[in-house]
BAPA-808036 format. One record per residue (C-alpha): x, y, z; residue in one letter. Coordinates in steps of 0.2 Angstrom, whole numbers, plus 5000, padded with zeros to 4 digits. Layout:
<pts>
XYZA/...
</pts>
This chain:
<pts>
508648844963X/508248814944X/506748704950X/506148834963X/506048974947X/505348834936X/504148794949X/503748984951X/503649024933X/502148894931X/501348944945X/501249124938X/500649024924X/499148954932X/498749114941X/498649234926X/497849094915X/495949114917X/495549284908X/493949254903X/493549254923X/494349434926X/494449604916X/494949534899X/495849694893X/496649734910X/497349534909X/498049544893X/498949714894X/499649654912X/500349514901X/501349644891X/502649704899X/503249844887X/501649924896X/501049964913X/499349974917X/499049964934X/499850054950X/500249864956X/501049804939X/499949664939X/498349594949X/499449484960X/500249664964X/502149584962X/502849714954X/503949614944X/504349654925X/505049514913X/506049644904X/507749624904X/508449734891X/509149834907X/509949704918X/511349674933X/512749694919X/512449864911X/511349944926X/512750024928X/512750124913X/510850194916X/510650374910X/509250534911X/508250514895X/506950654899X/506150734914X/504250794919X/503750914930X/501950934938X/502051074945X/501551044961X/502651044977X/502050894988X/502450714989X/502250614973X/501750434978X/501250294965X/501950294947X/501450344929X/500650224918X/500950184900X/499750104886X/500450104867X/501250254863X/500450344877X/501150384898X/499950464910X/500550544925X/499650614938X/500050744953X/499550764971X/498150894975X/497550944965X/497450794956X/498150854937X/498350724925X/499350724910X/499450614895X/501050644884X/501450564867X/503150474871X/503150474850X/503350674853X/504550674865X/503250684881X/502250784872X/500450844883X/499050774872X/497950804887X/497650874902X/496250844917X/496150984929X/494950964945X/494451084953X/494151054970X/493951134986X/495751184996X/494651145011X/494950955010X/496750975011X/496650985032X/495650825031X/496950735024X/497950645036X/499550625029X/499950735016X/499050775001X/499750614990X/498850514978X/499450324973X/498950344954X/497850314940X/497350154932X/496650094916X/495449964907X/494349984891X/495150144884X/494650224901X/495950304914X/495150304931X/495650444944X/495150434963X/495150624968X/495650694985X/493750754987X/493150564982X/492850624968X/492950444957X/493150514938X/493350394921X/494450494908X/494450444890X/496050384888X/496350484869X/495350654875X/495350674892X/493650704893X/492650644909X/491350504904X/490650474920X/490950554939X/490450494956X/490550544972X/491250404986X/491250515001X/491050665009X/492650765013X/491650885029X/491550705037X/493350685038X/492950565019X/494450595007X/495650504995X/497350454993X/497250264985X/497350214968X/495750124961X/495549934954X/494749884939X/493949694941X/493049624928X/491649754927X/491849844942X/492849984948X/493449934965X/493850104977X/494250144996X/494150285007X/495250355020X/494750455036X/495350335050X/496050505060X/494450575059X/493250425065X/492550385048X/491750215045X/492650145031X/492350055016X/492649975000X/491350014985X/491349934966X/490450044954X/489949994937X/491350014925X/490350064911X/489150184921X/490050244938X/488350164945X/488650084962X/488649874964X/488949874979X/489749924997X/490749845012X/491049925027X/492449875038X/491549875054X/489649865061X/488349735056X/488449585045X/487449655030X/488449825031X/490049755033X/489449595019X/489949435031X/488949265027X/489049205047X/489249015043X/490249035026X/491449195031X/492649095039X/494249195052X/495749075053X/494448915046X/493148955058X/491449045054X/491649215059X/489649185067X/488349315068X/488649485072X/490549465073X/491149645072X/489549715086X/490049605098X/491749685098X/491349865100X/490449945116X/488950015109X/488850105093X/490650165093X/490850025076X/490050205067X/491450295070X/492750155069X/493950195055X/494650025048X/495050135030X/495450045016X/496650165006X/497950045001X/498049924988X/496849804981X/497649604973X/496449514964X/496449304962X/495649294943X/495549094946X/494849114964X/493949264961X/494349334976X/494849524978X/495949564992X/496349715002X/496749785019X/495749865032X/496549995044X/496650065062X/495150085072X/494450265081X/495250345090X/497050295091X/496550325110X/496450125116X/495550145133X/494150215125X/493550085114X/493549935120X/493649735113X/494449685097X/493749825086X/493149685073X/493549725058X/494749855057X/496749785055X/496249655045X/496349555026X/494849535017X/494749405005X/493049454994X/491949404978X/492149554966X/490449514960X/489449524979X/490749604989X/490249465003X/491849395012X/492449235010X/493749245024X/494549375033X/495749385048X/496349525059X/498249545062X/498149655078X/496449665086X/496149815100X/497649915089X/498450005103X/499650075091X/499050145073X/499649995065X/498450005051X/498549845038X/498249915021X/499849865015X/499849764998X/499349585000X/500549494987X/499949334978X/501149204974X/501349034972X/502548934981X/503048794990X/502948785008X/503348605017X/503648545001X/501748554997X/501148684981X/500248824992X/499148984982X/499949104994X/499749274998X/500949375007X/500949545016X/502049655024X/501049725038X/501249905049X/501549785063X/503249725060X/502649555055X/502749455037X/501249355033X/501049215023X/499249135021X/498349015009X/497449154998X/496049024995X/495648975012X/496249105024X/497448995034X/498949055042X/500548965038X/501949115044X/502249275053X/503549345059X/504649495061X/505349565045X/506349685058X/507349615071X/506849785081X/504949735083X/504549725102X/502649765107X/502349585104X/503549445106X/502849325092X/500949285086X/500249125091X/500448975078X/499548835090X/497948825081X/497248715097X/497848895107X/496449035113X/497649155106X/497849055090X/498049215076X/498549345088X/500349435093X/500749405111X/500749585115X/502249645129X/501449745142X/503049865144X/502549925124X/500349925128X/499750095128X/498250015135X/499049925150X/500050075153X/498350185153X/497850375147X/499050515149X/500450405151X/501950405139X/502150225135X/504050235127X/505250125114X/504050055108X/504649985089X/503849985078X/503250165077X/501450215072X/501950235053X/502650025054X/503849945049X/503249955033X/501650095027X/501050075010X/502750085000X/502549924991X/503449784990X/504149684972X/504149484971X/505249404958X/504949244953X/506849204947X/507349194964X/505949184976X/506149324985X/505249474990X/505949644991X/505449755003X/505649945009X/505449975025X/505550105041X/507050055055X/505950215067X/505050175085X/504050305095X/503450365113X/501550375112X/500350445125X/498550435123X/497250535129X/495450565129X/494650615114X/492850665109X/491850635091X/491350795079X/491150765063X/492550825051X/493750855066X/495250775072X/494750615079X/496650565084X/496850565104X/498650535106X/500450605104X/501950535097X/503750555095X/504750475084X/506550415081X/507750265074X/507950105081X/508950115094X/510550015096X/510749975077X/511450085062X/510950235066X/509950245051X/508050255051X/507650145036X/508149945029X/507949885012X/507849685013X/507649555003X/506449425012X/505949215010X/504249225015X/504249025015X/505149025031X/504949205036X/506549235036X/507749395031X/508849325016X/510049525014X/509549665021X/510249865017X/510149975027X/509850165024X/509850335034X/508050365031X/506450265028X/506450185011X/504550275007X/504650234988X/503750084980X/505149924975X/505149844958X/506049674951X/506449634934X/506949484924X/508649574924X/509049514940X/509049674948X/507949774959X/507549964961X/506850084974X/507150264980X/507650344992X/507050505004X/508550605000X/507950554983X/509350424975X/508650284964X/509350134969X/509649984958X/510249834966X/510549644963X/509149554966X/510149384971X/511349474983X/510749654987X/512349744981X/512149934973X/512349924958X/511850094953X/511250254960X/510550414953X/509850594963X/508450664957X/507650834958X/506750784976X/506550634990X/505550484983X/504150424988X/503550364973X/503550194967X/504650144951X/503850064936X/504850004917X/504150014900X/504549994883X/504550114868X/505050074850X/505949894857X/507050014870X/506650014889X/506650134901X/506450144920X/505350284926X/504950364947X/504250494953X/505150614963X/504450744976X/504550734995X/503250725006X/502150575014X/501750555031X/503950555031X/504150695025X/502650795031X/503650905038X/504750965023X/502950955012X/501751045022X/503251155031X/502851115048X/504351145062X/503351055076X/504350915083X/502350815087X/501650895073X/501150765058X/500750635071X/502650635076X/503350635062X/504050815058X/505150775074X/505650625069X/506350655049X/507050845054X/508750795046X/507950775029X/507850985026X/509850955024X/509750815011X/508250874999X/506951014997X/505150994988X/504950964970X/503650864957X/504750794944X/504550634932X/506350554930X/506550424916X/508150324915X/508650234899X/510350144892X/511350254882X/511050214864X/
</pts>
């Protein structure tokens, strides 16, 4: 074990050792970990702190040091950041940011205020969340719910540059954080329910100006794909790759949204980032593989041309989108040193790929209670080599339109959504929240207008049957051998973001709204707090005159707790959801509060 930390510590060594190649202030504030500058803690998005002032021995001793509110009553997702003396938190819709003095005892220095147009909150699919802020060059950046892309000076507050990324009467809105690379600011889009054709842009850092944009599906020079030199599973992907995989121009409104998280490779100089489900979630009606929606890019930051990609479920029958975080670590698999990066798909299966080349070295089931596909094929000599073995009992598209395809696990929110997951390097593994839930789905036919509902199907949801009972799992997992190492399990999804520290230990919330902290080698609880509301944020740790504290998020909502957050009673509303999570009105009620945690002095 002390070789396989040694191992890992080095490697992290090698992967954060080339600033000159990547952002050089967002590099060397990463390195700091009194601060926090990024939603993903760092641009290999671990999420893992070396501080360790707060550790498995005295956990147990954590107390409130101060509370925030926001003032706003819908789910808080992402976490505050902190540079210096300074902590900036932001709200859902409409998008508030504050920036308090932690010299002053939270003190508001400043506050931005949108004001945007209560129209775009029924474009937003899921809630009206927003995963955070991020920072570089005395700049805080803010991706708006409108697409508003705004750069904040970080003493003032005042806007030095706006952009708009989308248009909202489209179905075009925003719920992602943003990523700082070099001199770009790298920012998605969301709309999948509503047949947008997704992208990824970089704007100039300095300027807002636009570098350039990648779409997720149509032609080669929309979606940037070099033919011979973008390789899928070591293979040119070839000319017209995604076209050939849609029935006429159905790539234009194909979804494939991109608002989860972005990792970044500084020796590699790769980006990489998730696209999601295609339109409509209505199979039948858009046939072939859908290229290149459900898939991980790997991209130059510079050009935005791919180097590789490869799609985890093509002809998505199921709304597995595959924006969760791609985590970059490196390890040994086979006994050989591998750049690896790991990700924990809607799907129900754990990748592991070489990061540099795009080859596929594991997947499989980080819940036992996956069953629309029995395994993905590993036999690179196979036809099917990449892709699940899908069970026809679980296909909405064998089973056809207007029929309720039922048990299928995992439901249409995954096994995992974009709660991310923590690596830590002192024990190898990875820690991550999931949902324990499966669904009935009936499609049906649906027709385009821009800036409706482009959805065509109806779920149910509700847990995994013949298990615990509960509809969530909190697991630590080896993504060497893709295999469950401990695994927790909870009475609702765990919706909140996981961290790991150099404490040994392990945090993450709960909907109910407990944050959990938890040994990291053996998963026992080894603290647990309520807060004001459920969380779905994600918990982050910082320093503050040599003295660290722990801080989350707390207030309900997400696509979990849609009902609760937008008070809907319909058991199909919220794409099956509010059904689904009912029993959460008797265990929380909506809120917007920042909860810090210290040691007592």
């Amino acid at each position: 074990m002390k070789k396989l930390i040694l191992l890992a510590g080095l490697a992290l060594s090698a992967l954060f050792g080339t600033a000159a190649s990547a952002n050089d202030d967002v590099m060397k504030l990463t390195q700091d970990p009194n601060q926090w500058v990024l939603q993903t803690g760092d641009y290999a998005n671990q999420r893992y702190s070396k501080l360790d002032q707060i550790n498995a021995g005295n956990v147990g001793k954590l107390q409130v040091a101060w509370t925030f509110s926001t003032g706003v009553l819908r789910g808080h997702e992402g976490s505050p950041l902190v540079v210096g003396n300074i902590m900036y938190v932001h709200a859902p819709f409409p998008n508030t940011v504050f920036a308090l003095d932690l010299d002053n005892d939270g003190k508001i220095i400043w506050k931005y205020e949108p004001k945007q147009d209560p129209n775009v909150i029924p474009v937003m699919c899921c809630d009206t969340v927003n995963r955070g802020l991020a920072y570089a060059e005395g700049k805080v950046f803010l991706h708006q719910a409108d697409t508003t892309v705004v750069a904040l000076d970080a003493k003032t507050g005042k806007v030095l540059w706006s952009v708009k990324n989308g248009d909202p009467s489209k179905g075009e809105t925003n719920t992602a954080t943003v990523m700082p690379v070099k001199d770009k600011l790298l920012v998605g889009i969301s709309g999948g329910e509503f047949g947008v054709q997704c992208h990824v842009t970089a704007y100039d850092m300095a300027t807002g100006k636009m570098a350039w944009r990648a779409y997720s599906e149509g032609p080669d020079d929309q979606i940037l794909l070099d033919p011979v030199k973008t390789t899928s599973l070591g293979k040119p992907v070839g000319a017209d790759s995604s076209l050939k995989t849609w029935q006429g121009d159905q790539w234009k409104t194909g979804g494939g949204c991109t608002w989860g998280w972005y990792s970044y490779d500084p020796k590699l100089n790769l980006v990489y980032y998730g696209s999601g489900n295609p339109s409509t979630w209505n199979p039948k009606q858009r046939p072939g593989d859908n290229k290149w929606s459900m898939t991980i890019f790997a991209r130059d930051p510079d050009t935005g041309v791919a180097k590789w990609v490869y799609q985890m479920t093509p002809h998505d029958e199921w709304d597995y989108d595959g924006i969760n975080e791609m985590v970059l670590v490196d390890q040994k698999i086979d006994g050989k040193d591998r750049n690896l990066l790991v990700h924990f798909d809607r799907n129900g299966f754990g990748y592991t790929l070489d990061r540099a080349t795009g080859e596929l070295l594991v997947a499989e089931k980080f819940d036992p209670a996956v069953n629309w596909a029995t395994k993905v094929d590993m036999d690179p000599k196979s036809a099917t080599y990449g892709r699940p073995q899908v069970v026809a009992q679980y296909s909405t598209e064998h089973n056809g339109e207007d029929t309720n395809s039922k048990g299928i696990c995992p439901a249409a929110l995954g096994t995992k959504d974009q709660q991310p997951s923590a690596f830590s390097p002192r024990t190898g593994l990875f820690y991550v929240p999931t949902n324990h839930v499966c669904m009935d789905y009936e499609p049906f036919r649906v027709s385009y207008t821009p800036g409706q509902p482009y959805v065509g199907a109806t779920l149910s949801m509700y847990p995994a049957p013949n298990s615990h009972g509960g509809m969530g799992n909190f697991i630590a997992w080896d993504a060497t051998k893709g295999k469950i190492v401990w695994s927790l399990p909870e009475q609702f999804s765990v919706w909140s973001g996981a961290l790991a520290t150099a404490g040994d230990i392990v945090f993450y919330g709960t909907l109910e709204g407990y944050l959990k902290a938890v040994d990291a080698k053996t998963g026992k609880e080894l603290y647990r707090f309520k807060t004001a509301s459920g969380i779905i944020g994600n918990v982050m740790t910082y320093t503050h005159k040599g003295k660290q504290y722990v801080a989350v998020l707390s207030g309900v909502g997400g696509w979990a707790g849609i009902g609760l957050a937008a008070g809907l009673t319909d058991p199909n509303a919220g794409l099956g959801a509010v059904g689904g999570y009912a029993a959460l009105n008797s265990y929380t009620a909506l809120g917007g509060q920042l909860t810090v945690f210290a040691l007592p002095n």
